[in-house]
Wavefront OBJ file of the C-alpha trace (Angstrom):
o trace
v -5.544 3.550 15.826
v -8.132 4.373 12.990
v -7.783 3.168 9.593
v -9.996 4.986 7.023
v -10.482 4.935 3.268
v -10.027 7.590 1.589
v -12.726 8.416 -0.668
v -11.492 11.015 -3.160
v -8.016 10.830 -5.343
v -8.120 14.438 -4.376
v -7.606 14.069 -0.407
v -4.407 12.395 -1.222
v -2.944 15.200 -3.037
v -4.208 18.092 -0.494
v -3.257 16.322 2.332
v 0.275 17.206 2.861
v 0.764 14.398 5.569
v -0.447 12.029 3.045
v 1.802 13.038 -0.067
v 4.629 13.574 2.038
v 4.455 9.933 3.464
v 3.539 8.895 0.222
v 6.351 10.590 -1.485
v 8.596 8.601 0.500
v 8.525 5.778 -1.938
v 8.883 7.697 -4.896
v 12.563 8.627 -6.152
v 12.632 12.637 -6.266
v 9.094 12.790 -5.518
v 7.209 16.305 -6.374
v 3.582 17.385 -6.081
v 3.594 16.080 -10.027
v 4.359 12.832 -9.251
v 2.000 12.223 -6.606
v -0.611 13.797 -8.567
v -0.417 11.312 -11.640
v -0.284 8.424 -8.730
v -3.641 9.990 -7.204
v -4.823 10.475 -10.687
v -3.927 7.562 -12.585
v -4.291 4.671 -9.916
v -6.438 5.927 -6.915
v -9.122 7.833 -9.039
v -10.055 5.156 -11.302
v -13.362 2.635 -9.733
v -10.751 -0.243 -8.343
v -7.934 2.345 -6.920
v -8.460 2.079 -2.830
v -6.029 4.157 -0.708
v -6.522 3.302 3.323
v -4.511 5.458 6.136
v -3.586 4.686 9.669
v -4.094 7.742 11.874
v -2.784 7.053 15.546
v -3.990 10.300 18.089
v -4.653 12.314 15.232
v -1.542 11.797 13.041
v -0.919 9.816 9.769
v 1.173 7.020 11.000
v 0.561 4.500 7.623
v -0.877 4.203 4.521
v -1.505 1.421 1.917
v -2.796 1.941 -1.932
v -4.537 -0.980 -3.677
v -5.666 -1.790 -6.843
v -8.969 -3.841 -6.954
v -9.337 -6.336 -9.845
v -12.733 -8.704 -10.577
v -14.156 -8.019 -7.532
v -11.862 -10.243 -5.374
v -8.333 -9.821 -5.528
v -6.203 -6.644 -4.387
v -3.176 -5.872 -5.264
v -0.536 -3.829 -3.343
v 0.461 -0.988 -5.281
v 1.872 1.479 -2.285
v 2.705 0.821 1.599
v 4.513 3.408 3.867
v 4.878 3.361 7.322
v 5.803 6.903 9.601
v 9.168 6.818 10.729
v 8.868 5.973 14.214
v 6.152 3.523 13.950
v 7.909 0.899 12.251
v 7.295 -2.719 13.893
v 3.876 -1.722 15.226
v 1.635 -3.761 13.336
v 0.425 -0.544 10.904
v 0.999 -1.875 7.509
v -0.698 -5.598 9.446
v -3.753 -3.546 10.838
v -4.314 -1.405 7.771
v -4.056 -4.793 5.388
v -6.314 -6.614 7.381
v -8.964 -3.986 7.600
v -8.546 -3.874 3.472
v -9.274 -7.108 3.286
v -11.960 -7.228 5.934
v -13.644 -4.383 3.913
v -13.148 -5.009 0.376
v -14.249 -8.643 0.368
v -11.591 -10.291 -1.792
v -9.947 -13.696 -1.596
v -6.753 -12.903 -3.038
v -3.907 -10.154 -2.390
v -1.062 -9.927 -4.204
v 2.541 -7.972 -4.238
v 5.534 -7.650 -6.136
v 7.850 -6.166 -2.931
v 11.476 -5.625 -3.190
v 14.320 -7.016 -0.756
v 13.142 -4.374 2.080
v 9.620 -5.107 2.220
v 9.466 -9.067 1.500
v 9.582 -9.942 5.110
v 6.313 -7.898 5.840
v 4.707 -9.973 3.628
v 6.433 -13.225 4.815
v 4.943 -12.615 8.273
v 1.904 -12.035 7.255
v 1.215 -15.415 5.717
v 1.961 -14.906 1.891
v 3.564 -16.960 -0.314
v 6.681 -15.826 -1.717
v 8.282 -16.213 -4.681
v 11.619 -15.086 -5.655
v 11.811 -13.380 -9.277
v 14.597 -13.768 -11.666
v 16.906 -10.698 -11.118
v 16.675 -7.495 -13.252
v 19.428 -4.882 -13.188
v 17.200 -2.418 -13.545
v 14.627 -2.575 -10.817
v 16.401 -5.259 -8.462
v 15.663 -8.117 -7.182
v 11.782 -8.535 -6.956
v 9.040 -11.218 -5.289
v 5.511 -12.642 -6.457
v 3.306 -12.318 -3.333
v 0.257 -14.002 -2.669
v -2.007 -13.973 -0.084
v -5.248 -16.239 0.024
v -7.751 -15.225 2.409
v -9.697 -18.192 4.244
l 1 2 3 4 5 6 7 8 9 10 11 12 13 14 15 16 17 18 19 20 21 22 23 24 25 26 27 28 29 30 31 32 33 34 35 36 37 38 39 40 41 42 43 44 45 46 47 48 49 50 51 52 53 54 55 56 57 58 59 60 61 62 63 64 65 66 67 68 69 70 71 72 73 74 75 76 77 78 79 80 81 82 83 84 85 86 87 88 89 90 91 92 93 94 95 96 97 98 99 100 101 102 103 104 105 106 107 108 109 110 111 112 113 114 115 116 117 118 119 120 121 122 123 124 125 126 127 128 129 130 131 132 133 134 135 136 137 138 139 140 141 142 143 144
């Protein structure tokens, strides 16, 4: 497995594997959507975007947001269908990590990805429920 980061905002609209993964988190998702994601979040200095390619094919991908220099915080993670309890999302975090230099990642998952994060060591934090987004956690991860 490779994990890469992309360098340009751009690659993540022209690269249909990418927006189509990506656009699996989005409700109704359209080429507008994932352009003012590229745009606002991933072409600004402390947007990172990594992929997982396995043989060739996009398999994972994980979109930070770098703040101060040492925290990131988890703004998009998809996994391919069909690669789900591999270790993707794991391998591409870690490499982020590895590579970015930061002490601190956080999240703010929902019900379905909460356990990722669990596993992977972070603390978690239930939210108070909200009717309109569900329930949510505070995620944090403290590197050593």
């Amino acid at each position: 497995m490779i994990i890469e980061l992309i360098g340009h905002y751009e690659e993540i609209i022209d690269r249909k594997d990418i927006s189509e993964l990506l656009g699996t988190l989005l409700m109704n998702p359209s080429y507008g959507k994932i352009q003012n994601i590229a745009q606002g979040i991933y072409a600004k200095t402390q947007g990172r975007f990594y992929i997982a390619s396995d043989s060739g094919q996009l398999v994972g991908l994980m979109g930070f947001s770098k703040i101060d220099n040492n925290k990131l915080v988890v703004r998009h993670m998809a996994v391919s269908s069909g690669y789900n309890r591999q270790k993707i999302a794991e391998a591409i975090l870690t490499e982020a990590i590895k590579s970015e230099r930061v002490s601190i990642v956080t999240s703010e998952p929902g019900d379905e990805d909460v356990s990722f994060y669990k596993s992977y060591g972070f603390s978690v934090k239930k939210r108070v429920y909200d009717d309109a987004v569900g329930q949510k956690y505070d995620c944090v991860y403290t590197v050593n």
